[in-house]
C-alpha positions as MATLAB code, in Angstrom:
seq = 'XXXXXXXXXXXXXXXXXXXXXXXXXXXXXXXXXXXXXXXXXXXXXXXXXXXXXXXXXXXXXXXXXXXXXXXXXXXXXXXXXXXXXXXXXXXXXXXXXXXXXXXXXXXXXXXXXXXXXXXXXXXXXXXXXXXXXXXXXXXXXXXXXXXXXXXXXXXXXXXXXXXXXXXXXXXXXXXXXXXXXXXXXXXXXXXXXXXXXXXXXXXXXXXXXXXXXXXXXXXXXXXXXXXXXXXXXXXXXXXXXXXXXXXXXXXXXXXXXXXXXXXXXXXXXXXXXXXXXXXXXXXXXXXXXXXXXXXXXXXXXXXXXXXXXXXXXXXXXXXXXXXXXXXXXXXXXXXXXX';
ca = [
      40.426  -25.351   -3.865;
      39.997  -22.523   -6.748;
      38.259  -24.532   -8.600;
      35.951  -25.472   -5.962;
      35.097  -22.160   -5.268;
      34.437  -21.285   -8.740;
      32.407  -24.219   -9.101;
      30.342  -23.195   -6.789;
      30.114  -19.074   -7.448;
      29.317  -20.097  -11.347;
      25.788  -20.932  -11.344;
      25.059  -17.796   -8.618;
      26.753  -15.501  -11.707;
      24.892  -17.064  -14.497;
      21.730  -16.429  -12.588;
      22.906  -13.142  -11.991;
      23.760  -12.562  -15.439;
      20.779  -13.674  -16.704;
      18.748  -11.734  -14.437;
      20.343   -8.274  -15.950;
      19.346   -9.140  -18.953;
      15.458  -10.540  -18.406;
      14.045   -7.913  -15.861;
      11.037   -5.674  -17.093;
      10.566   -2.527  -16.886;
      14.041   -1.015  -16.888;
      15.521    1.246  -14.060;
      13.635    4.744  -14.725;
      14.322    7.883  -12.316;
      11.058   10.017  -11.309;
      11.668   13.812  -10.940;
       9.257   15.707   -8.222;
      11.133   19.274   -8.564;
       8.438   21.501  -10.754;
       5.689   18.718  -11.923;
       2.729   18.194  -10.445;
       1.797   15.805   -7.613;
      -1.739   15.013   -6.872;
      -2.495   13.123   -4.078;
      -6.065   11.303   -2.524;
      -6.357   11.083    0.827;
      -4.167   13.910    1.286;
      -5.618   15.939    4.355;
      -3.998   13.645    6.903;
      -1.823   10.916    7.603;
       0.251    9.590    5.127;
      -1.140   11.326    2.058;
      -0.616   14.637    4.145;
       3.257   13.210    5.011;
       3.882   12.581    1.839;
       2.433   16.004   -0.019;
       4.713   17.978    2.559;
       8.057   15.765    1.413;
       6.635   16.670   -2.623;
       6.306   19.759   -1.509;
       9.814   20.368    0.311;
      11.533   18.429   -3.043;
       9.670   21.862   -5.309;
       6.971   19.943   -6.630;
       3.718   21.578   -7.454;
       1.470   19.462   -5.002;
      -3.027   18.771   -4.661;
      -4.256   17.453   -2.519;
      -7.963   15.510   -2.730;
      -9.805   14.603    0.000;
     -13.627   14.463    0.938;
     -13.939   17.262    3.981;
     -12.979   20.893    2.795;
     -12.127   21.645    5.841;
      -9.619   19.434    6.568;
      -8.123   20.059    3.283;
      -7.851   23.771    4.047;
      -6.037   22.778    7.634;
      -3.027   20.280    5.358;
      -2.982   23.681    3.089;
      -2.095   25.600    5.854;
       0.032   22.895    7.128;
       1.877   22.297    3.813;
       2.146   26.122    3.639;
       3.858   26.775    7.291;
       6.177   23.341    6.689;
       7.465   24.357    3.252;
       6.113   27.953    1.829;
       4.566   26.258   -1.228;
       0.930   27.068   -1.400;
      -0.936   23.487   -2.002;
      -4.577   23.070   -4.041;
      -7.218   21.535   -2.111;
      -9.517   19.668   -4.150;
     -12.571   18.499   -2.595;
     -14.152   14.939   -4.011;
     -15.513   11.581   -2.859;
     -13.467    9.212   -4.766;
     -16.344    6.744   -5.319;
     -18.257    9.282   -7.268;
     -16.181    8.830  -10.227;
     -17.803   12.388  -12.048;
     -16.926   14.272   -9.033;
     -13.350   12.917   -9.148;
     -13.359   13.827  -13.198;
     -14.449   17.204  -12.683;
     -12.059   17.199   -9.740;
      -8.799   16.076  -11.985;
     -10.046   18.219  -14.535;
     -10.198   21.476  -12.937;
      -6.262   20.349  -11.241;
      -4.880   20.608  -14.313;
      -1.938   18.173  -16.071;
      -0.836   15.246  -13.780;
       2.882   14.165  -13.689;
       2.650   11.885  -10.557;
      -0.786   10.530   -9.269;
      -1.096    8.926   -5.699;
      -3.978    7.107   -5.005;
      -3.912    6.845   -0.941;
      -6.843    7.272    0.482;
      -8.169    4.227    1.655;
     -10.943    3.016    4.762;
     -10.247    0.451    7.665;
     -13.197   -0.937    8.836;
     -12.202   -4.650   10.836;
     -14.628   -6.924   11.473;
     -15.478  -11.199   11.192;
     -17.288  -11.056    8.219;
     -20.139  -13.208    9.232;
     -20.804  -10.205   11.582;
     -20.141   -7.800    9.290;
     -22.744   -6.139    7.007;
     -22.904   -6.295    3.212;
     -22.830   -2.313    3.194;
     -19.702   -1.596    4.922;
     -18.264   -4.832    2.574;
     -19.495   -2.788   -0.043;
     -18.352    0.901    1.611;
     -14.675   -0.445    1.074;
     -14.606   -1.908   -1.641;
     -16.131    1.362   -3.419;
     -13.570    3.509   -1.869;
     -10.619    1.108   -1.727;
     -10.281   -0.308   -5.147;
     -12.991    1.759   -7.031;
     -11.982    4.662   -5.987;
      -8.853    3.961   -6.954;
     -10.069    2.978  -10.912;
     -12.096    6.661  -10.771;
      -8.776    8.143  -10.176;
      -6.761    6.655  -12.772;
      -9.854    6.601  -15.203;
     -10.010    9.938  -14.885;
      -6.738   11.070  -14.777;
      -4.865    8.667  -17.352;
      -5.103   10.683  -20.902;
      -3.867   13.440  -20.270;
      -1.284   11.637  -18.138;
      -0.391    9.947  -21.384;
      -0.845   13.298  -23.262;
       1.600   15.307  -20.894;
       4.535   11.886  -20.759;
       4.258   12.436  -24.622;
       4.690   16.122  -24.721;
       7.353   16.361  -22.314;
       9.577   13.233  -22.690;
       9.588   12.972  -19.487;
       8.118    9.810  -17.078;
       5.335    9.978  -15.190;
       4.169    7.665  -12.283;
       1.512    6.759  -10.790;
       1.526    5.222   -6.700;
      -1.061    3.142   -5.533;
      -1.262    2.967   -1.254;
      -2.036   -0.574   -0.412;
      -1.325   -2.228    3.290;
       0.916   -5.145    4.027;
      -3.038   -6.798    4.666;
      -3.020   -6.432    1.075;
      -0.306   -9.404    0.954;
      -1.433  -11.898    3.199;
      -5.173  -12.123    4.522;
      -5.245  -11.173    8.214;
      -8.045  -12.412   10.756;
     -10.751   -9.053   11.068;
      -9.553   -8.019    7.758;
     -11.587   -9.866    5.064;
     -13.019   -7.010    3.452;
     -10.152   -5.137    3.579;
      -7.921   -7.343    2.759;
      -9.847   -7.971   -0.461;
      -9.933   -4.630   -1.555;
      -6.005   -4.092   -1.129;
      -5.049   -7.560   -2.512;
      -7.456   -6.226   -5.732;
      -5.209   -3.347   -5.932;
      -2.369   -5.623   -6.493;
      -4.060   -6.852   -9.855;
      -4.788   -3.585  -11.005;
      -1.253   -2.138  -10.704;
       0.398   -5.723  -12.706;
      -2.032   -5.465  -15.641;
      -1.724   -1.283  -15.695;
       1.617   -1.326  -15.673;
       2.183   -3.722  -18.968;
      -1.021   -1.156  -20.690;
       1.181    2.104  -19.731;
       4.760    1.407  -20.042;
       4.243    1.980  -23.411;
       3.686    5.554  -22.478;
       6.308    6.087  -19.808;
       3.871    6.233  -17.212;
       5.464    3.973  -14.023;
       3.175    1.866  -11.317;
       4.537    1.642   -7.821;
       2.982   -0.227   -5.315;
       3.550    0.486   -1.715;
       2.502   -1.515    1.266;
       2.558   -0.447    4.592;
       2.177   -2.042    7.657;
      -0.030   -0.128   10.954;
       0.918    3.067   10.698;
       0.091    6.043   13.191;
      -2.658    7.585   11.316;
      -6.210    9.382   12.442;
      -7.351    6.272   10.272;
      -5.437    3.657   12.567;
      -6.797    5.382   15.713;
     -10.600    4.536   14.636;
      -9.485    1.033   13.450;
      -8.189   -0.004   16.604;
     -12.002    0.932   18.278;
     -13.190   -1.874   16.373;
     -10.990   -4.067   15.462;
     -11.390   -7.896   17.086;
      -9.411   -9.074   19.320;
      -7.688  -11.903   17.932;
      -6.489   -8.580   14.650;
      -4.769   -7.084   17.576;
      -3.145   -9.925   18.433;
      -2.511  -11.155   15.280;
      -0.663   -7.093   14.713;
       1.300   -7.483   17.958;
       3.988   -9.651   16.440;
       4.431   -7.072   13.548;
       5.910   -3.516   14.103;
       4.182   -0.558   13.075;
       5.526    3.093   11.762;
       5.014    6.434   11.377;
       3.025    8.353    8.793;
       6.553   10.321    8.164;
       8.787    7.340    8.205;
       6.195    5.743    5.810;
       6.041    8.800    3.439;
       9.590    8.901    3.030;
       9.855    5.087    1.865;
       6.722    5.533   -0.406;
       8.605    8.715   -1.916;
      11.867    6.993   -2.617;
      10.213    3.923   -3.872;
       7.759    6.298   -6.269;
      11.122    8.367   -7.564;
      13.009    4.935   -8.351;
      10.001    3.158   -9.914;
      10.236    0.814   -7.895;
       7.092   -1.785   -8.472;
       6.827   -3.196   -5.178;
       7.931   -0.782   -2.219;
       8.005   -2.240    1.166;
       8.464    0.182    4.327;
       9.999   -1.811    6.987;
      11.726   -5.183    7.349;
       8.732   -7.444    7.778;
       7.005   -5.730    4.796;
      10.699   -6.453    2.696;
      10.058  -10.218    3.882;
       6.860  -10.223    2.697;
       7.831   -8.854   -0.587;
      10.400  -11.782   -1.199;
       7.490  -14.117   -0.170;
       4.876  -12.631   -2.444;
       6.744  -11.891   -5.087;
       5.453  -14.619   -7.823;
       5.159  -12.699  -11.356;
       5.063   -8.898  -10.097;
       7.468   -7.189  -12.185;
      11.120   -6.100  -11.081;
      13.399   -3.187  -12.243;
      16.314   -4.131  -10.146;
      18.455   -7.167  -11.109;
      19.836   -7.255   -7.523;
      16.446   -7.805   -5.934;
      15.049  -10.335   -8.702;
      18.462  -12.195   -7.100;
      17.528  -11.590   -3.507;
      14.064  -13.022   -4.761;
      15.228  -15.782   -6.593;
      17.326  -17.362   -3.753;
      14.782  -16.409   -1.180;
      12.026  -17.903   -2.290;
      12.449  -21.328   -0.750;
      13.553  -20.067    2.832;
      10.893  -16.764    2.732;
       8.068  -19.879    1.919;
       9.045  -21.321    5.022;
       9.297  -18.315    6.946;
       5.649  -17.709    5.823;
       4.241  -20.890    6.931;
       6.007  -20.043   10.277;
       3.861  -16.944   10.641;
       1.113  -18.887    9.654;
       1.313  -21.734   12.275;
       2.104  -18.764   14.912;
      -1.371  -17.101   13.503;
      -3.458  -20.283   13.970;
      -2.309  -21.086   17.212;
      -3.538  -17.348   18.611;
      -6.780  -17.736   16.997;
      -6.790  -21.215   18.000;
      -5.536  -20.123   21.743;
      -7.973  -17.403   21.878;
     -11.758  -19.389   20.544;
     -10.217  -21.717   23.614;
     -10.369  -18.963   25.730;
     -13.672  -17.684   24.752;
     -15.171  -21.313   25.078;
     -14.126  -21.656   28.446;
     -15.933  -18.435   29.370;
     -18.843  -19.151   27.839;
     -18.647  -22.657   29.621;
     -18.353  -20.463   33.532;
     -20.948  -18.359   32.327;
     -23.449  -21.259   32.087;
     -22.021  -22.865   35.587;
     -22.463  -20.019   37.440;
     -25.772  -19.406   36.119;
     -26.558  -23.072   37.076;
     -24.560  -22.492   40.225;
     -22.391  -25.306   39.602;
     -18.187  -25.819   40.200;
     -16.281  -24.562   37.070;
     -13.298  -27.983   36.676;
];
């Protein structure tokens, strides 16, 4: 019977073993307390969350944003939550001198957090090619104006004072698996992806650390004007996942950043979806690479469960809309609807 059991533990502790051994980057730790913070997309929602927690752990925290006044109402806010006096910083992040002269004028960067982001839902066939174009500029360009700008003297500062930096990138669990409403989006975010695998093999190097965090809805001023326009069949589709808080969100995205954690999922779905989408992302923790390893096969399946659930409420719902159409034309005709 023991040597059953060991027969069949063994190859689960070889891959284990293995696994301490082969996974890049290595476990780094992230200190807030006295370094500088700046964060995009700071004035509300998550970015604002998340520059009060920097601020509460004694980091020096900026904030960038496009409206000076609602950078000056998150000052006050950060202020009255946690005494520290925040910079405002006021730039469009898809004017990429703005965002230089921005950067340049905040001084050294230990931690950069590129949040800000725009949620505009629509079919694209009905969509135009400017608002395509509106999100892409500020969702993943923006993003590359940010890091342009900010990366040498990133490097520079790592160098100086031994000590990592990181940089976060704010993408959306629609930036792991395409979502009806969402094509534009969904592009943008999934681009994100790319840019934070190939940036973090050009800057570990330097002891600069990527982290990737996707969250799912969250309750955001953002979210509020998404849900005006957003299509029917995206609302249904969003139902059968849960949403969070811009706090509850800001903590995760915080703990992830400070562990260097690659990927950083904020509630159970998004941890599912990490298993699922895991492919050649890289992984500090040999624990998780396990969890990945042996959850690849069942977290596929899973996925083509959501998938088949998916296609059914889109296929459920252009049933629907036929059927109106077809009463519209009866009546019209004044003729019995079968």
């Amino acid at each position: 019977m023991a040597s059953l059991f060991f027969l069949f533990i063994l190859p689960f502790v070889v891959v284990l073993v293995i696994l301490t051994v082969i996974v890049r980057p290595r476990p780094v730790r992230i200190p807030l307390k006295g370094r500088h913070v700046l964060i995009s997309g700071g004035s509300s929602g998550i970015g604002l969350a998340l520059a009060r927690r920097a601020a509460a752990e004694g980091a020096h925290v900026s904030i960038l944003a496009r409206d000076p006044d609602r950078l000056r109402d998150a000052c006050n806010a950060i202020r009255l939550a946690t005494g520290v006096e925040a910079a405002a910083l006021a730039a469009d992040v898809r004017d990429s001198e703005a965002v230089a002269c921005a950067l340049e004028a905040a001084g050294h960067i230990d931690v950069l957090v590129c949040n800000h982001g725009v949620f505009l839902p629509q079919e694209l066939d009905r969509q135009s090619l400017e608002e395509v174009r509106f999100t892409v500029e500020v969702n993943l360009m923006g993003t590359f104006h940010l890091i342009k700008a900010a990366l040498p003297a990133m490097k520079q500062r790592a160098k100086e004072s031994g000590l990592p930096a990181a940089i976060a990138i704010m993408s959306s669990q629609a930036g792991q698996v395409g979502v009806y409403g969402y094509t534009a989006y969904s592009a943008s975010k999934f681009g994100l992806r790319g840019l934070a695998e190939a940036l973090q093999h050009e800057v570990i190097a330097d002891n600069i650390h990527i982290t990737l965090i996707f969250p799912p809805d969250t309750e955001t001023p953002g979210l509020a004007e998404e849900r005006k326009r957003r299509p029917e069949v995206t609302n249904m589709i969003a139902a059968s996942s849960g949403g969070m808080n811009a706090d509850d969100v800001a903590q995760k995205a915080l703990h992830g950043l400070k562990s260097a954690q690659f990927v950083v999922p904020c509630n159970f779905e998004g941890t599912m979806l990490s298993i699922a989408t895991a492919g050649l992302s890289p992984q500090r923790s040999y624990l998780m690479a396990f969890v990945e390893v042996l959850g690849a096969g069942f977290m596929r399946f899973l996925g083509l469960c959501f998938q088949w659930n998916w296609f059914n409420i889109i296929d459920k719902w252009y049933t629907k809309k036929s059927m109106h159409l077809i009463e519209q034309v009866l009546s019209k005709l004044h003729l019995p609807s079968s």
